[in-house]
C-alpha positions in Angstrom: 3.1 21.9 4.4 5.9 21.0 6.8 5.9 18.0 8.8 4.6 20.2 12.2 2.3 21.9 10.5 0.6 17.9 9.7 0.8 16.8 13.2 -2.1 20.0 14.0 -4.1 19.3 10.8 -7.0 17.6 11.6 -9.2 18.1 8.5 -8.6 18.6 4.6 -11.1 22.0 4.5 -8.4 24.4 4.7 -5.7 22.8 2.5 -5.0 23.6 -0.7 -6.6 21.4 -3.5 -4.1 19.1 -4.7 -4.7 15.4 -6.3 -6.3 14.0 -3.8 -6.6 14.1 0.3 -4.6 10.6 1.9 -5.8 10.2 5.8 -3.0 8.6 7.6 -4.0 6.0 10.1 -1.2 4.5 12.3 -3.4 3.7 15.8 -1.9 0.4 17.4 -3.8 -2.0 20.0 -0.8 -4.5 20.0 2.7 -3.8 19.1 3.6 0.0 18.6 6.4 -0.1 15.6 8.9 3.2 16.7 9.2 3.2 13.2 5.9 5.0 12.7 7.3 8.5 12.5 9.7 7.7 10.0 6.5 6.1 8.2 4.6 9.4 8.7 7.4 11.6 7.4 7.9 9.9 4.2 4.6 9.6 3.6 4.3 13.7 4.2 7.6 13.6 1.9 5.9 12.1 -1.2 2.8 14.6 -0.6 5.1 17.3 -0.8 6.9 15.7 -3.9 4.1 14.3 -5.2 1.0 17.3 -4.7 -1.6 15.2 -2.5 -2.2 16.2 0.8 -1.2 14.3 3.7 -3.6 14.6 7.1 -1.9 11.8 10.2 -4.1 10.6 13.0 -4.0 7.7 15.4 -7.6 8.9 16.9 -10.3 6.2 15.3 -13.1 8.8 15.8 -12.0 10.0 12.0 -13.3 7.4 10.5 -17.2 8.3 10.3 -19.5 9.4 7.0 -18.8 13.1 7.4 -14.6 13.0 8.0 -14.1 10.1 5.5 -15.9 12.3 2.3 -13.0 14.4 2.1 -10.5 11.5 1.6 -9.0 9.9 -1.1 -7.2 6.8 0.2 -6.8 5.8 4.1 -3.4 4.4 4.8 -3.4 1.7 7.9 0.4 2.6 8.8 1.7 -0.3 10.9 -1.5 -0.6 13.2 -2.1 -3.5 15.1 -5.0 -5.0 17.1 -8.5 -3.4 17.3 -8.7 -0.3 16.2 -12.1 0.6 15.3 -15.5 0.3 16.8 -18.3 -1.3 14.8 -19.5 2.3 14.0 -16.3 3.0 12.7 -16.2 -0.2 10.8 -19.1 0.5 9.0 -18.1 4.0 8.2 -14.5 2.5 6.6 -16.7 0.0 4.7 -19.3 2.6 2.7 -15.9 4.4 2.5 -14.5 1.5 0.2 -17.9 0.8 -1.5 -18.1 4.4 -2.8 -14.9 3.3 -5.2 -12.3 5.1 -2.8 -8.8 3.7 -1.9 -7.1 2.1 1.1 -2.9 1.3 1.6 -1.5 -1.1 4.3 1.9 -1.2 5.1 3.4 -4.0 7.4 1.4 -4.7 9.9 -1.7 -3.9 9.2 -2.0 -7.2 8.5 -1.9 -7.8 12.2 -4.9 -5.7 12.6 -8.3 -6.6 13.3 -8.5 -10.2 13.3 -12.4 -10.2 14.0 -13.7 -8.5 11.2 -13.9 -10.8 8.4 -14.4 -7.7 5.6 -11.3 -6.3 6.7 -9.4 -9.8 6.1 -10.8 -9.7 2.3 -9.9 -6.5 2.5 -6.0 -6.4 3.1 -5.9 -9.8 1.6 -4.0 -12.0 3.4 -3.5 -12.0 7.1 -0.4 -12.0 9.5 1.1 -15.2 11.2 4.7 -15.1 12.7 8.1 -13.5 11.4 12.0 -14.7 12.3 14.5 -12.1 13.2 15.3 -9.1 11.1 17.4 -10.5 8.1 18.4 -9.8 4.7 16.9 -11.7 1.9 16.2 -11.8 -2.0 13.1 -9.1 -2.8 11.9 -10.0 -5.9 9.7 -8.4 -8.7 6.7 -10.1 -9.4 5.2 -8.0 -11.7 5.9 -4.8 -13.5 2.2 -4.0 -14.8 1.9 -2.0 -11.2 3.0 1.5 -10.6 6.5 2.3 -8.2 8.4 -0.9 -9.0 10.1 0.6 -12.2 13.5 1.5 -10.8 13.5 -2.1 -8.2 16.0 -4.5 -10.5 14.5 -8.0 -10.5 15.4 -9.1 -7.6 17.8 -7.0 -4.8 18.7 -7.7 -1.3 16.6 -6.4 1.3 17.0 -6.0 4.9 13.2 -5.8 6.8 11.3 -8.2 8.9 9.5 -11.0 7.2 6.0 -12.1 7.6 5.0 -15.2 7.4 1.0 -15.0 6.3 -2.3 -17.2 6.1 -3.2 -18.3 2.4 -5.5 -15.5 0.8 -8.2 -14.3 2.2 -9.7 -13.1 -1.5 -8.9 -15.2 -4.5 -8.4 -11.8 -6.7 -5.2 -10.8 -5.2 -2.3 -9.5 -7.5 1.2 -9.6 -6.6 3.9 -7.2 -6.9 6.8 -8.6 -4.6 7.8 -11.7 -3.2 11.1 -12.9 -0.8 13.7 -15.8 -1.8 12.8 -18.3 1.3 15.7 -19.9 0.3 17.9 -16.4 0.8 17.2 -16.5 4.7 16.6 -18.0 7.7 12.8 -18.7 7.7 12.4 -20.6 11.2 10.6 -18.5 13.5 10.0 -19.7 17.5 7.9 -17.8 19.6 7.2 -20.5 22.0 3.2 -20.8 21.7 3.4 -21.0 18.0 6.4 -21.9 15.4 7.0 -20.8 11.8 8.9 -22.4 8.4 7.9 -19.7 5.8 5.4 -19.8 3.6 7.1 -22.3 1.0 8.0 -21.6 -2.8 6.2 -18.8 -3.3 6.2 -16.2 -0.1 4.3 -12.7 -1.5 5.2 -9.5 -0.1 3.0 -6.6 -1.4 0.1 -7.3 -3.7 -2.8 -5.3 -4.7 -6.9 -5.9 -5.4 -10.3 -4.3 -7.0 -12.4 -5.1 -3.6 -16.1 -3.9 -3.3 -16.2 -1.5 -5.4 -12.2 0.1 -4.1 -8.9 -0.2 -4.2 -6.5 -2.4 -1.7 -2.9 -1.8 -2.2 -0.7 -3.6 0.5 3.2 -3.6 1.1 4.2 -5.9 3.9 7.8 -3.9 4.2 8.2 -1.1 6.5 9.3 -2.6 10.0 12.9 -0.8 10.3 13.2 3.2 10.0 15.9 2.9 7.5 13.6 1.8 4.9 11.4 4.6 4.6 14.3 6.6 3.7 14.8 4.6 0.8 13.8 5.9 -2.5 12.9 2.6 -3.7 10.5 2.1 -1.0 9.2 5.4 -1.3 8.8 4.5 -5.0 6.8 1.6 -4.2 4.5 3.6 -1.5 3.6 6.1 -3.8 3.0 3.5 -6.9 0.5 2.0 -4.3 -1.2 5.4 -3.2 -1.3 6.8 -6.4 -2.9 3.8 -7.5 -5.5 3.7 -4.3 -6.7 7.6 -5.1 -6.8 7.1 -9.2 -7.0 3.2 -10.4 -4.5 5.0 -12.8 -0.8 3.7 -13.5 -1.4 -0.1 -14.6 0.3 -1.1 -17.5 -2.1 -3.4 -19.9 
């Protein structure tokens, strides 16, 4: 399917079977990232490399009992703010509990500060970044899929967020930034930030009631998602999501 063919697609029933159906989520009640459609392309990229089928909506109405039983993993794509209704909510959350997958990538982990599942859900929650930089990506672990061609540590140009401690004690990390590689300070005049100390995680993944949570915190520039490392890493985390499949013991 080419990329203008997916922006009329609104349901899986006439696709092909393939692997598994990802519902690609990118509505925004805060800041819009004009990085999105470079997001929504790779992501349709790695379907068509990858065999999985790629549906994009920013439209919350998706997200009831009926829609979400055609889909594999839901991937929040740098939404922000309030983005679903209590309805929807509680469709997205016996989504989850039926053992299905969800992927966040930057900042939807500045999304939907009120609902406390959703918190335990992407893990940790956003505070404050500095300017765009480059800094020292490192590898945390190797057990998880899509980090096998990342050295152990590379410079990386994104936008850095600074998070809360964990919102769910389970958390496993994948990535993590050098604070000492860049500038941490961060001065938005009603709040301040100095990193996150010695260790600052980046993406991480989880086993949360009764799904899967995979979350990547880069993704702010449209560069990056050209990047076959960071398309590496998506696909490690969606591939993951639909399957559970691709940790190494």
């Amino acid at each position: 399917m080419v990329f203008s063919q997916m922006l009329h697609a609104t349901g899986f029933e006439h696709m092909p079977k393939k692997q598994f159906n990802v519902l690609v989520f990118s509505k925004t009640a805060g800041w819009h990232h004009p990085s999105i459609l470079s997001g929504v392309s790779a992501l349709q990229h790695l379907g068509d490399k990858h065999f999985f089928n790629v549906v994009w909506h920013e439209e919350s109405r998706y997200f009831n009992d009926d829609y979400l039983k055609q889909v594999d993993v839901v991937v929040f794509l740098a939404t922000t703010g309030d983005v679903l209704n209590e309805a929807e909510q509680a469709a997205f959350e016996r989504y989850i509990q039926q053992g299905k997958g969800y992927v966040g990538i930057h900042s939807a982990t500045d999304t939907e500060y009120d609902w406390p599942w959703y918190q335990q859900l992407v893990g940790h929650t956003f505070v404050i970044h500095p300017e765009i930089q480059t800094a020292k990506l490192q590898v945390e672990s190797r057990q998880f899929p899509g980090v096998e061609l990342m050295p152990d540590s590379l410079l990386w140009t994104d936008e850095w967020y600074d998070f809360t401690l964990a919102r769910n004690p389970k958390l496993h990390y994948i990535l993590s930034v050098d604070e000492n590689s860049y500038d941490t300070n961060s001065d938005w005049g009603t709040k301040q930030g100095k990193g996150m100390g010695a260790f600052h995680p980046i993406a991480w993944y989880q086993e949360f009631d009764g799904g899967r949570a995979f979350y990547t915190a880069l993704g702010h520039t449209d560069a990056v998602y050209q990047d076959v490392l960071f398309q590496a890493h998506l696909y490690g985390g969606i591939y993951w999501a639909a399957t559970g499949k691709g940790i190494t013991p």
